[in-house]
C-alpha positions in Angstrom: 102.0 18.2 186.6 101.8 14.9 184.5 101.6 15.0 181.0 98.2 14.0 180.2 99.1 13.6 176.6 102.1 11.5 177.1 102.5 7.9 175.6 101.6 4.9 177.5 105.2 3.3 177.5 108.6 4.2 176.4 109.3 0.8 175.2 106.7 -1.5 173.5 106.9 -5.3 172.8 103.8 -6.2 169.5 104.7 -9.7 170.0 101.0 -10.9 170.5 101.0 -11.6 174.4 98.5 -8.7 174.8 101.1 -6.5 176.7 102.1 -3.2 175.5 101.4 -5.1 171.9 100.5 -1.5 170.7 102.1 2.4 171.5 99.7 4.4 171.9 98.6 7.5 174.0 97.6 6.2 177.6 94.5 6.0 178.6 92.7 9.1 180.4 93.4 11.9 178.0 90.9 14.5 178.0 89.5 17.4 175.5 92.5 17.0 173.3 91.4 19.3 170.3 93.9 18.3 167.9 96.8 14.9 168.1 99.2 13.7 165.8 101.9 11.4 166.1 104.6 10.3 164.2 107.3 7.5 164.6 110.9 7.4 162.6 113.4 5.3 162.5 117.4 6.8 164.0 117.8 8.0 160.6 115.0 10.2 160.1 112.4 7.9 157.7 109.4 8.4 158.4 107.6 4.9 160.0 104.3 5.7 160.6 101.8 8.0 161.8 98.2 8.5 163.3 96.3 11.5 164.3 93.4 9.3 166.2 93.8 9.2 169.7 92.7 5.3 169.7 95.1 4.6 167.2 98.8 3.5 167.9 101.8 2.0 166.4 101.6 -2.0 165.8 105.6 -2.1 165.4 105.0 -2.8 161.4 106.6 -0.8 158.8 106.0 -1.9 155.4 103.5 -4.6 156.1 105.8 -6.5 158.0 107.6 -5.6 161.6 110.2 -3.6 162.1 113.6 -4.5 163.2 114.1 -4.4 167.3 115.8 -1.3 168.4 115.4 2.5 168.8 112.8 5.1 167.2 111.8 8.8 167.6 108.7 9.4 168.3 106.8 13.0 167.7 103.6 14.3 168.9 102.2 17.6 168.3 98.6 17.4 170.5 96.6 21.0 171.6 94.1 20.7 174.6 91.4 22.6 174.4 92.6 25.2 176.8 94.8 26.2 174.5 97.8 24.4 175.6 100.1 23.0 173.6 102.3 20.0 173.4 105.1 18.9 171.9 106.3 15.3 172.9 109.4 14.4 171.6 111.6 10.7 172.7 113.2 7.9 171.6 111.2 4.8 172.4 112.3 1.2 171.9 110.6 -1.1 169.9 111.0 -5.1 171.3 109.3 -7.9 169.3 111.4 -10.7 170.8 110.6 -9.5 174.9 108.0 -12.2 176.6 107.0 -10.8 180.1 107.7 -13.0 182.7 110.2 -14.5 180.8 113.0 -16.8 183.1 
């Protein structure tokens, strides 16, 4: 059974072409009673976080974006069956990536 409380994409690109620009929880989740994710850099620092399911991760950290490379994310979400979730994967954050690019 799919996940329905996975993320949309492993790997994200916020470079402003309006593709996967954002990480965020796909589309389609239902009666989620509780979500909260958090993103951190290899070493463990905390990057950011959001508990609103139409929230997401912009790639900035500090006001300005983060370096290319690899993050953890964590999500801790409950359905409202009772079911609960704990999401845990590296995810790859890609400013430079243009799709289509030749």
């Amino acid at each position: 059974r799919e996940n329905p409380y996975d993320v949309r994409c492993i790997s994200f690109s916020p470079n402003g072409d309006g593709m996967n620009d954002v990480l965020k929880v796909k589309e389609g989740y239902r009666s989620i009673i509780s979500f909260h994710a958090t993103v951190f850099t290899r070493w463990g620092k905390k990057v950011y976080e959001w508990s609103d399911l139409e929230g997401g991760w912009d790639g900035r950290m500090g006001g300005s974006y983060a370096p290319d490379g690899a993050y953890f994310l964590k999500i801790d979400a409950q359905g409202a069956d009772g079911k609960k979730y704990e999401i845990r994967k590296t995810i790859t954050l890609l400013k430079g990536y243009k799709e289509n690019q030749q």
